[in-house]
LOBAKOL-946166 format. One record per residue: residue number from 0; x, y, z of N, C-alpha, C in turn. Coordinates in steps of 0.2 Angstrom, whole numbers. Layout:
% residues N
pos=NUM, n.xx=X, n.yy=Y, n.zz=Z, ca.xx=X, ca.yy=Y, ca.zz=Z, c.xx=X, c.yy=Y, c.zz=Z
...
This chain:
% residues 112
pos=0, n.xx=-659, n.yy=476, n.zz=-414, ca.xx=-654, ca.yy=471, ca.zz=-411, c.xx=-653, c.yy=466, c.zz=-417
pos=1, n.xx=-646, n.yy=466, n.zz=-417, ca.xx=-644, ca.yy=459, ca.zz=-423, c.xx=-644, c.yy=453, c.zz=-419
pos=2, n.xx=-646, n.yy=450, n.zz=-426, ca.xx=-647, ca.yy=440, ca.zz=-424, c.xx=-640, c.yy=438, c.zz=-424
pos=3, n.xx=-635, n.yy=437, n.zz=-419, ca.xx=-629, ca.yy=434, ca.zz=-421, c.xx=-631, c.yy=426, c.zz=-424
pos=4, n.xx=-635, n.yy=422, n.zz=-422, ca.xx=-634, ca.yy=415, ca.zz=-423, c.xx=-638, c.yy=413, c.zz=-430
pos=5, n.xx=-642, n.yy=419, n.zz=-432, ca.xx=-644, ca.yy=419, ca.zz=-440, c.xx=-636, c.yy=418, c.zz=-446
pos=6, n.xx=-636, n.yy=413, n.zz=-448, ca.xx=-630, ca.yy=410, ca.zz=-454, c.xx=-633, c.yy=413, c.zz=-460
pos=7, n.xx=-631, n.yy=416, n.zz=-465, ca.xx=-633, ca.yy=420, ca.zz=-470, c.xx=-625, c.yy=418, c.zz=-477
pos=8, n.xx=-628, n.yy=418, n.zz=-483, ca.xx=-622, ca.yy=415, ca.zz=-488, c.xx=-618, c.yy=420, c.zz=-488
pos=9, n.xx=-612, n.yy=417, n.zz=-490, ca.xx=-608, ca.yy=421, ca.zz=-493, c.xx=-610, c.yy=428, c.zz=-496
pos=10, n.xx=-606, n.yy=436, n.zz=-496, ca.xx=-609, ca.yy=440, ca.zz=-499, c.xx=-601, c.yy=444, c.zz=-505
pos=11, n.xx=-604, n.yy=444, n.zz=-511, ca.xx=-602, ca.yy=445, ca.zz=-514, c.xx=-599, c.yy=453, c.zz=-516
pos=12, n.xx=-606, n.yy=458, n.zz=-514, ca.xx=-605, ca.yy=464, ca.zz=-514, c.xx=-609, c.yy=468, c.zz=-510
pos=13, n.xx=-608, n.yy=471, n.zz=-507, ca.xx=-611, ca.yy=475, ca.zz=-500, c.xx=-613, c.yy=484, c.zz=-503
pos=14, n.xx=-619, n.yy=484, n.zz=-499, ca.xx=-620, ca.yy=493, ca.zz=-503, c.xx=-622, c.yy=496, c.zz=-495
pos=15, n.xx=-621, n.yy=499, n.zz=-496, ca.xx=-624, ca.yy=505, ca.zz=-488, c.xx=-620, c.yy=510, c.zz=-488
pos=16, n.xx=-626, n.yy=514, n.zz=-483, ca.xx=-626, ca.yy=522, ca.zz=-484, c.xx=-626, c.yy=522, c.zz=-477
pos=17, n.xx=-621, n.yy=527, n.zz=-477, ca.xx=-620, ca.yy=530, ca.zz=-470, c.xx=-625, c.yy=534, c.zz=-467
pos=18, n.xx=-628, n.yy=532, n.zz=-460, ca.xx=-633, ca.yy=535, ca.zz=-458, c.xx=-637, c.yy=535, c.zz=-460
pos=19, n.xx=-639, n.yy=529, n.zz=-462, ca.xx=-645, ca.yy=529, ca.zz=-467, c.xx=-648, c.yy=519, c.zz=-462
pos=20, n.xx=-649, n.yy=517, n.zz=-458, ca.xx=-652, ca.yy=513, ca.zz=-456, c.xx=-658, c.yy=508, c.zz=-458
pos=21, n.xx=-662, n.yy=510, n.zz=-462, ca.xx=-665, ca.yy=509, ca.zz=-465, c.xx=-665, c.yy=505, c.zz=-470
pos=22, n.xx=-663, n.yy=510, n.zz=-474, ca.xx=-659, ca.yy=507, ca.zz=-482, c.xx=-653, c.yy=501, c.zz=-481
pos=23, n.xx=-649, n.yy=500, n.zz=-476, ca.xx=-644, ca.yy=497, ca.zz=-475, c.xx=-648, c.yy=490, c.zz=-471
pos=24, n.xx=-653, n.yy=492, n.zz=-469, ca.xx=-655, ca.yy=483, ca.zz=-464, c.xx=-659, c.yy=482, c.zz=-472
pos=25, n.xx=-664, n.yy=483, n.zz=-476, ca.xx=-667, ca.yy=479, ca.zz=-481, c.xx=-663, c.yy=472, c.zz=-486
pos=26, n.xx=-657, n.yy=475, n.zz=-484, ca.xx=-653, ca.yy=471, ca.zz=-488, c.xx=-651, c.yy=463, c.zz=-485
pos=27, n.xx=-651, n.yy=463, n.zz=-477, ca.xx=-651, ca.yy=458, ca.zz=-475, c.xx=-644, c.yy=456, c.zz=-474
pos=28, n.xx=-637, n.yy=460, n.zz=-473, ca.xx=-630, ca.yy=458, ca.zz=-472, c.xx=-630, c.yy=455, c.zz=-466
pos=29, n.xx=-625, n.yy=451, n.zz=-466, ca.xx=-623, ca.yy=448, ca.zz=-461, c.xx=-618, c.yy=453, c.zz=-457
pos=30, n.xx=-619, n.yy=451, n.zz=-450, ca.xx=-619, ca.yy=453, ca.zz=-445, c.xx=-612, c.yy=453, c.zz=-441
pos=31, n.xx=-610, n.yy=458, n.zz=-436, ca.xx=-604, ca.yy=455, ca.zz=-434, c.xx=-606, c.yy=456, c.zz=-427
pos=32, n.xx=-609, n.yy=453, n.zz=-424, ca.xx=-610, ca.yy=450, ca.zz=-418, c.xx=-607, c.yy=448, c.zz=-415
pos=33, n.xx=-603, n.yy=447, n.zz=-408, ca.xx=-598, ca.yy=444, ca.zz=-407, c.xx=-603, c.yy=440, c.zz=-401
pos=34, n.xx=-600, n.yy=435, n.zz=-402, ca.xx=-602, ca.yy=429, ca.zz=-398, c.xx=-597, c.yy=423, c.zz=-393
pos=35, n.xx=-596, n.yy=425, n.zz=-388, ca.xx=-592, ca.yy=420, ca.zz=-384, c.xx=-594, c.yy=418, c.zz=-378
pos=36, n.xx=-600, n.yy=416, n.zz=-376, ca.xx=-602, ca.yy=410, ca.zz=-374, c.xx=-603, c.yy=405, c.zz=-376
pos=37, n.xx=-603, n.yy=399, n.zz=-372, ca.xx=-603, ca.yy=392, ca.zz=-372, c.xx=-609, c.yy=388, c.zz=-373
pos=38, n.xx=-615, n.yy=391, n.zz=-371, ca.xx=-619, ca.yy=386, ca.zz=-369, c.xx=-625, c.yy=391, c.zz=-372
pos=39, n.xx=-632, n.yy=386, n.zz=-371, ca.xx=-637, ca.yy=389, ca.zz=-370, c.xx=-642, c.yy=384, c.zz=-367
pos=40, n.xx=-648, n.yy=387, n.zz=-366, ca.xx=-653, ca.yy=384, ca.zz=-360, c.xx=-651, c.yy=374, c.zz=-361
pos=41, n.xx=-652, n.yy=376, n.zz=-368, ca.xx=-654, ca.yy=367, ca.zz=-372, c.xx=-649, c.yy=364, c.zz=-370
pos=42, n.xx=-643, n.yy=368, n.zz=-373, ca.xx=-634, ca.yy=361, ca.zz=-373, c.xx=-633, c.yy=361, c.zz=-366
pos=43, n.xx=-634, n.yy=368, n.zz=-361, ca.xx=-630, ca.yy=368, ca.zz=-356, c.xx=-628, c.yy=360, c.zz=-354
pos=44, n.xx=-635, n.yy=356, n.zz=-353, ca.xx=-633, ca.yy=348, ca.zz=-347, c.xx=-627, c.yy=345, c.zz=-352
pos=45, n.xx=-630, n.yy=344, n.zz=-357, ca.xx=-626, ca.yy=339, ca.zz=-362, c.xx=-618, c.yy=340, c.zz=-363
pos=46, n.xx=-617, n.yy=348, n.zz=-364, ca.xx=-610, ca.yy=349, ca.zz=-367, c.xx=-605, c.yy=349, c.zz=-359
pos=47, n.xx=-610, n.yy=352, n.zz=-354, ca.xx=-606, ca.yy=354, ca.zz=-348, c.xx=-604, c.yy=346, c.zz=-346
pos=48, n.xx=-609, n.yy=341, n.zz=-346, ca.xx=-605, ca.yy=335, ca.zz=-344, c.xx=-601, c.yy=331, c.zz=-347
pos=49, n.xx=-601, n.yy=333, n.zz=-355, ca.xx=-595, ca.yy=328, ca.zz=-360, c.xx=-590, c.yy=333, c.zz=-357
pos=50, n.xx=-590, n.yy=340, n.zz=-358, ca.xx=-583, ca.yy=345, ca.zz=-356, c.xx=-579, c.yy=339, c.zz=-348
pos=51, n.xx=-585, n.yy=340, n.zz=-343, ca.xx=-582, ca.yy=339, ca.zz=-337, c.xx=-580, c.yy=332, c.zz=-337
pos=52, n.xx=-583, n.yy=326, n.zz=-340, ca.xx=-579, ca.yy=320, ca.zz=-339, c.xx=-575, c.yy=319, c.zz=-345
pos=53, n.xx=-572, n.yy=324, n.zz=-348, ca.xx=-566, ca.yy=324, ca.zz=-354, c.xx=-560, c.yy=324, c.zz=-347
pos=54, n.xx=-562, n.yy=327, n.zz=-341, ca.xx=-556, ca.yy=326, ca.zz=-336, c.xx=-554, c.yy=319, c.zz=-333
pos=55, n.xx=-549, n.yy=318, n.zz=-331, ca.xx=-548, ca.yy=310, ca.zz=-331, c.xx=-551, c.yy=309, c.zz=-322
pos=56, n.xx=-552, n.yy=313, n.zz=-319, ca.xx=-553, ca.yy=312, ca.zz=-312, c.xx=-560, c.yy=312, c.zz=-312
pos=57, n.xx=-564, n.yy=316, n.zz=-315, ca.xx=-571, ca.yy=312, ca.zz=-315, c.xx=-571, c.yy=306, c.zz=-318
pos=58, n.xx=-569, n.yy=306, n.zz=-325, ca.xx=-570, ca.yy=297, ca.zz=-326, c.xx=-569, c.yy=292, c.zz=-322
pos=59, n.xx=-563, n.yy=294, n.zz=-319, ca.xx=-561, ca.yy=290, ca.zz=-315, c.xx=-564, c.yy=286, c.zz=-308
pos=60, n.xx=-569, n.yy=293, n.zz=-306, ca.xx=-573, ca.yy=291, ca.zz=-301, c.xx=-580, c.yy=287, c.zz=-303
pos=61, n.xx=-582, n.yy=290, n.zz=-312, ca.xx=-587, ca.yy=288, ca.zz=-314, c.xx=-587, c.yy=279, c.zz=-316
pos=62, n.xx=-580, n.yy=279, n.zz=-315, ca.xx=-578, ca.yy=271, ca.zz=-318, c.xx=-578, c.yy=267, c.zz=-311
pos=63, n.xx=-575, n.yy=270, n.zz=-307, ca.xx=-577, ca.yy=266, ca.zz=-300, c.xx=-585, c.yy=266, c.zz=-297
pos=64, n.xx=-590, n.yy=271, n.zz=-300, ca.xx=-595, ca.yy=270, ca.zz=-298, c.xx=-598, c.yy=264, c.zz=-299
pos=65, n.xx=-596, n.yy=264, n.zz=-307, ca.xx=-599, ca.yy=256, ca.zz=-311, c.xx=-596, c.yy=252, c.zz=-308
pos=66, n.xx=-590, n.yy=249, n.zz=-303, ca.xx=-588, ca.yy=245, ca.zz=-301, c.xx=-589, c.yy=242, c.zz=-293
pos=67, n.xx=-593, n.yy=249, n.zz=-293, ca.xx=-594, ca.yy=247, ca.zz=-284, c.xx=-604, c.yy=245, c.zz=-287
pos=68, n.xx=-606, n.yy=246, n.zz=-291, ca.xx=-613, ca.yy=243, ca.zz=-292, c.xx=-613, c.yy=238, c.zz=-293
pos=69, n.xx=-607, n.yy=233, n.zz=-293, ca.xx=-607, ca.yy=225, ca.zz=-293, c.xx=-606, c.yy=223, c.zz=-287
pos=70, n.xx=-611, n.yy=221, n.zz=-283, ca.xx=-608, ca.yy=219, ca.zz=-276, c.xx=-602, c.yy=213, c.zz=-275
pos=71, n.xx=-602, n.yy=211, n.zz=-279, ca.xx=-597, ca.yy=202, ca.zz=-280, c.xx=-590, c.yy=205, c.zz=-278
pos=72, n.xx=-587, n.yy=214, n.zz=-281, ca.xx=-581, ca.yy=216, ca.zz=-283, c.xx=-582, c.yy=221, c.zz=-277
pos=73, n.xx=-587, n.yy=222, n.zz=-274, ca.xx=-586, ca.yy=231, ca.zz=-272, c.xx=-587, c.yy=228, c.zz=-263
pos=74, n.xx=-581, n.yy=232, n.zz=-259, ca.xx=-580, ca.yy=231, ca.zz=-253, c.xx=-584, c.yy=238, c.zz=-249
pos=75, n.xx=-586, n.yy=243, n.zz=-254, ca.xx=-590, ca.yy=248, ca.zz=-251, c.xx=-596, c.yy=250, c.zz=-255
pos=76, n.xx=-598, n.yy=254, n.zz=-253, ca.xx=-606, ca.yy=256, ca.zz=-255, c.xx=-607, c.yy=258, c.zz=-262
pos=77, n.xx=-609, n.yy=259, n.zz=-267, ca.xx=-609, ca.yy=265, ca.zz=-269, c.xx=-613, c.yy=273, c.zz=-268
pos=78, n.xx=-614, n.yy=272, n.zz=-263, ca.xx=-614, ca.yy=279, ca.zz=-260, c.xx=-610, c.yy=282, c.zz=-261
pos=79, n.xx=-604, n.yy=279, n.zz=-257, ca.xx=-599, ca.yy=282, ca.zz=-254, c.xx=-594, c.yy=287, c.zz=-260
pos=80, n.xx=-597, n.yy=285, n.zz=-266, ca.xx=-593, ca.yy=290, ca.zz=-274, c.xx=-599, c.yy=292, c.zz=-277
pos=81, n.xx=-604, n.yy=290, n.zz=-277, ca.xx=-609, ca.yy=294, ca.zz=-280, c.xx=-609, c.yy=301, c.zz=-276
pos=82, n.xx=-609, n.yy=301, n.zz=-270, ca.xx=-609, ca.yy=308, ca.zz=-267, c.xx=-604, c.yy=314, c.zz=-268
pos=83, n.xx=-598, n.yy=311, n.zz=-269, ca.xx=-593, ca.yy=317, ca.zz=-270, c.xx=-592, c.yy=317, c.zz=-278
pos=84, n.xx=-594, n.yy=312, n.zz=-284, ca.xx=-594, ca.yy=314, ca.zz=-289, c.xx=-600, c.yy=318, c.zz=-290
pos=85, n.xx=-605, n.yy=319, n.zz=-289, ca.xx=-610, ca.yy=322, ca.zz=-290, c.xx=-609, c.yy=330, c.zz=-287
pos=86, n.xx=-607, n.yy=331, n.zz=-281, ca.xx=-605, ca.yy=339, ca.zz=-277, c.xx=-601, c.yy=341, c.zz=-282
pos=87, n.xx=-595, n.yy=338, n.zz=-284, ca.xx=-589, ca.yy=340, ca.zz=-287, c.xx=-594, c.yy=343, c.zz=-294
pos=88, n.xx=-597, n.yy=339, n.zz=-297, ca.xx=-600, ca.yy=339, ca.zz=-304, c.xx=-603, c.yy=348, c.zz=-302
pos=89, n.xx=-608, n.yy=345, n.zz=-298, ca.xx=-613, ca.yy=349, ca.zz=-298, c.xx=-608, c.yy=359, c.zz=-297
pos=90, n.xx=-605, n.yy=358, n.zz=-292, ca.xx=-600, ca.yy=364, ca.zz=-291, c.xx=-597, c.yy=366, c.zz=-297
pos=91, n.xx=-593, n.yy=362, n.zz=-301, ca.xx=-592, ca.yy=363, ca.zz=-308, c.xx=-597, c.yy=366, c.zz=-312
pos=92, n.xx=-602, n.yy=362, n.zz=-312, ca.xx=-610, ca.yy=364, ca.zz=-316, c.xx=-611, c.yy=371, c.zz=-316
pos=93, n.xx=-613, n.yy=373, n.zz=-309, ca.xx=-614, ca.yy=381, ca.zz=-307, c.xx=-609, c.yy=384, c.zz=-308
pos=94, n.xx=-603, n.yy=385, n.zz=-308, ca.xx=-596, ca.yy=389, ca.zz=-310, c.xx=-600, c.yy=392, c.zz=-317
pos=95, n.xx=-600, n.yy=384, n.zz=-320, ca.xx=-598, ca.yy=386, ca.zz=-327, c.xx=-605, c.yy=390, c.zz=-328
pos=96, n.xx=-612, n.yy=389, n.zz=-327, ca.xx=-616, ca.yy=394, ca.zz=-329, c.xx=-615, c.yy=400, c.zz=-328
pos=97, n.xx=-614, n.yy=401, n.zz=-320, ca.xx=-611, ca.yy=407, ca.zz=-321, c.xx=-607, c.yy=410, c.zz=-324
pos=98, n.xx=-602, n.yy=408, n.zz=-325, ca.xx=-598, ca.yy=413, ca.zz=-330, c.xx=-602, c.yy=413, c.zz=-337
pos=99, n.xx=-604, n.yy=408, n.zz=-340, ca.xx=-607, ca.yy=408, ca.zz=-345, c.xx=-613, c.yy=414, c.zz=-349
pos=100, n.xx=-615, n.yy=415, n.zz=-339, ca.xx=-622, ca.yy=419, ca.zz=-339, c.xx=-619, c.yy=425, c.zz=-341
pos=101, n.xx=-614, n.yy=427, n.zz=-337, ca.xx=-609, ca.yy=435, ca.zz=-338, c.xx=-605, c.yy=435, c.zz=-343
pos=102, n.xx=-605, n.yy=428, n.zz=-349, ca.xx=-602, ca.yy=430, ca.zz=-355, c.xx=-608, c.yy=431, c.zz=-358
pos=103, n.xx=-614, n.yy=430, n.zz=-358, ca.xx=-621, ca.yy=433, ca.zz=-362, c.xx=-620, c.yy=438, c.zz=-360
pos=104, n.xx=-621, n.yy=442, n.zz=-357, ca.xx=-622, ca.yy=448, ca.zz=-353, c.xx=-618, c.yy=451, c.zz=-354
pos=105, n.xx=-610, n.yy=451, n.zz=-357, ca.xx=-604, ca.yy=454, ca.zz=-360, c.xx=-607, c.yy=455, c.zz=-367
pos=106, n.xx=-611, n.yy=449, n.zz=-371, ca.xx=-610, ca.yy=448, ca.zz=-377, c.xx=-617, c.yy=453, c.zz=-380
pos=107, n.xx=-619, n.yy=454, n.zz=-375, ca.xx=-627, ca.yy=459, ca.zz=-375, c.xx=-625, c.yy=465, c.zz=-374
pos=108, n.xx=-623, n.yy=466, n.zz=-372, ca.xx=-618, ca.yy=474, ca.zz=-367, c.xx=-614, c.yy=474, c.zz=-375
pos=109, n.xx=-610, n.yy=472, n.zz=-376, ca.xx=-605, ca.yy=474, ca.zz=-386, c.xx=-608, c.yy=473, c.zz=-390
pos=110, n.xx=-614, n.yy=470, n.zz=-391, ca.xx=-618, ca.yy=471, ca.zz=-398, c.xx=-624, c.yy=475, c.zz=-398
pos=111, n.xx=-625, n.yy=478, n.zz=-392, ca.xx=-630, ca.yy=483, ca.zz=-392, c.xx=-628, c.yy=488, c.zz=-391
């Protein structure tokens, strides 16, 4: 199996022999791996929540959350937005691994 996420330098001249496996990996060429997934176990929290509040409707709710935490300004709880900013996220959240999980799974299935 190739390492897609192994970065290797520029190559200036390439030698290989057809059906000859062996003699073709010693040399260590870079790979053509395709890779299109998004995420992995570490970025998924990190990248999936900048991606999701780059939309103006969750910031928007994230911005009313900080403003229902000031009792002085807020006529309602802030329950009443945490709850559906959080479902919505969360529902978002799942989509996206799933699909994520079935682009590894595409990207294992064409490199192997």
């Amino acid at each position: 199996m190739a390492l897609c996420a192994k970065k290797r330098p520029p190559e200036e001249e390439r030698r290989a022999r057809a059906n000859d496996r062996e003699y073709n990996e010693k040399f260590q060429y870079a790979s053509n791996c395709i890779k299109t997934s998004k995420y992995n176990i570490l970025t998924f929290l990190p990248v999936n929540l900048f991606e999701q509040f780059q939309e103006v409707a969750n910031t928007y709710f994230l911005f009313l959350l900080i403003l229902q935490l000031i009792p002085q300004i807020s006529s309602l709880s802030w329950f009443t937005t945490i709850v559906p900013l959080v479902l919505v996220l969360t529902i978002t959240a799942v989509k996206d691994a799933t699909d994520d999980y079935f682009r590894h799974k595409s990207d294992n299935q064409v490199n192997n």
